[in-house]
N, C-alpha and C positions, 0 to 999 in steps of 0.2 A: 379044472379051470373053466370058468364060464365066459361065455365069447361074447358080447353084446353086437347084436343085426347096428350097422352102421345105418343111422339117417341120412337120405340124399338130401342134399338141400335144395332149397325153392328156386328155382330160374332167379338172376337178380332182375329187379324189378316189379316182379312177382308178390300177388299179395298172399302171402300163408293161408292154407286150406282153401284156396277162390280156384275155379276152373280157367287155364289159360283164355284168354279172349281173340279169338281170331281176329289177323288185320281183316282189312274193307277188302281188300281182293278173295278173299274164300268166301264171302257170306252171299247167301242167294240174293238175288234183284228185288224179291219183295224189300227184305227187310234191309235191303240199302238204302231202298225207297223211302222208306218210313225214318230210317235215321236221315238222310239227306231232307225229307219235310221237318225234323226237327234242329237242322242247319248243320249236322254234321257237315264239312266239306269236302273232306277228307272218304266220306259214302258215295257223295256226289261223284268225287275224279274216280274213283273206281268204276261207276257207274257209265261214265264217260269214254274211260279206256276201252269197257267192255264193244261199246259201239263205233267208235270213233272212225274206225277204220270204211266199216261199211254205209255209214252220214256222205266221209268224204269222198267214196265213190260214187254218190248220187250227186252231191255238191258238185265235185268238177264234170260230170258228166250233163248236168242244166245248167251249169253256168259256161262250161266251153271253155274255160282257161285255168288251173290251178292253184296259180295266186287269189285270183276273185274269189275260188270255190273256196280257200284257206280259210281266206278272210271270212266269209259265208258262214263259216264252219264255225271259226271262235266267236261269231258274234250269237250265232242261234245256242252255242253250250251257256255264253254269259246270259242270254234269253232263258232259258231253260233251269238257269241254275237261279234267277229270279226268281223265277212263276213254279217253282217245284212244287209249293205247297197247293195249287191249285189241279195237282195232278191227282186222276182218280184214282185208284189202285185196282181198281176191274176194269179196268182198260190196258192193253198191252204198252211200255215203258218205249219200245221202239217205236211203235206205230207215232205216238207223242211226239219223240223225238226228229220222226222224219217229217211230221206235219211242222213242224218247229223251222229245221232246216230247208226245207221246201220253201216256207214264207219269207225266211230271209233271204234264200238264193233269187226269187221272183220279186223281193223289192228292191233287191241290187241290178235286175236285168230292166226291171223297169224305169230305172234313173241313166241307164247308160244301153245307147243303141249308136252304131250296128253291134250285135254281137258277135265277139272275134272268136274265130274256127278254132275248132279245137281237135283234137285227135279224143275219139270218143272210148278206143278200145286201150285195154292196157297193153302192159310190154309182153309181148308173146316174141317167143323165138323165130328168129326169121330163116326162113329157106337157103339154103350156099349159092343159089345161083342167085345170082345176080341181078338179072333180067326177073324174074319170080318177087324177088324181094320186093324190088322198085313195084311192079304191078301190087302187090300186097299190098305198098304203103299209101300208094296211090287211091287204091280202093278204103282203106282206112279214111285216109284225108276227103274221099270224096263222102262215105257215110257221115264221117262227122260234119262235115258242113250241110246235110240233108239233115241233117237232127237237128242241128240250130237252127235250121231254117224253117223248123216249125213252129206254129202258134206256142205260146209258152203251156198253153193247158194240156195240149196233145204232149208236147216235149215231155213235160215232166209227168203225163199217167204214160206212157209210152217206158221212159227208164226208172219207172218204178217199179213195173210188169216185167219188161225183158232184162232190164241189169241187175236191181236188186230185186227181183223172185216174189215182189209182196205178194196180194189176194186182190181180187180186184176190191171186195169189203175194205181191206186194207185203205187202200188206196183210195178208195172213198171216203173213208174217216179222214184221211189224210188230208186229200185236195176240199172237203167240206161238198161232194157233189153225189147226187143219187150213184147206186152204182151200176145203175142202167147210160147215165151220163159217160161212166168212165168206161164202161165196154165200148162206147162209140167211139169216144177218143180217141181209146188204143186204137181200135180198127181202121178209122181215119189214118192215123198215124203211122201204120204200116202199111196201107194201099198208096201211101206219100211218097214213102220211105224206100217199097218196091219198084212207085215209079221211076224215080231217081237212080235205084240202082240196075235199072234192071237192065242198062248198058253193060253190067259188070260182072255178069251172070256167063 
């Protein structure tokens, strides 16, 4: 009796003989890039999700309040998702995108002053005593109001350097300034930043 090997058959949806097509979340950032300038949308939000997280911690952290940064946030991806085709591809995809967000966070602080305090640091665990806590939150609330209280150019090379980790090159690409300009900033910006706290020390 002769047995015949059973055919598995194709995924449904599947085209016969064709290699599966990964969705947009497995494919590298170049070539999301390149479909997302050919208007994939669907490359684009992938590409999106991948950063979205670490935008928004810059966003609320130069803008000082959440909501504002939110809003900051979907307006620079609908920015971005515009001008994709304008993007180089030897240029880094994040650096772009925080120059992007950066602009929009700085034309929302510029239509609206005073800027309201924000608590700069995230949710970290707090101490059981009591007394420890309150001083902790207190020094939180006193940094972040030292951080808005600086020039917008120092604020935002300042938590591009110590919150999100860039280069100072980075950051120069980013804010459009030598990055002999941004070394002074930053240092500015923490001889500010020291003074202010240095009651807390």
């Amino acid at each position: 009796m002769v047995t015949q090997d059973r055919v598995q058959p194709e995924p449904v949806g599947s085209v016969p003989g064709r290699h599966r097509v990964p969705p947009a979340d497995e494919l590298d950032e170049t070539t999301l890039v390149v479909r997302a300038q050919e208007g994939d949308p669907n490359a684009f939000e992938a590409l999106a999700r991948r950063h979205q997280a670490a935008l928004y911690r810059v966003a609320v952290r130069v803008m000082g309040d959440p909501v504002e940064a939110e809003d900051a946030l979907q307006e620079a991806l609908i920015d971005a998702w515009r001008r994709i085709e304008r993007f180089r591809p030897d240029s880094s995809f994040a650096t772009w995108m925080y120059r992007i967000v950066t602009d929009r966070c700085l034309s929302r602080l510029r239509r609206r002053r005073p800027v309201p305090v924000g608590d700069i640091g995230d949710r970290r665990p707090r101490p059981a005593d009591p007394g420890r806590s309150a001083e902790l939150d207190a020094g939180l609330t006193a940094l972040g109001r030292a951080v808005q209280a600086l020039p917008d150019e120092l604020r935002v090379s300042w938590v591009l350097r110590e919150l999100a980790g860039l280069s100072y090159l980075d950051i120069a690409q980013i804010t459009q300034a030598s990055e002999g300009a941004v070394r002074g900033r930053i240092h500015r910006a923490r001889v500010r930043l020291a003074e202010v706290m240095a009651s807390w020390r």
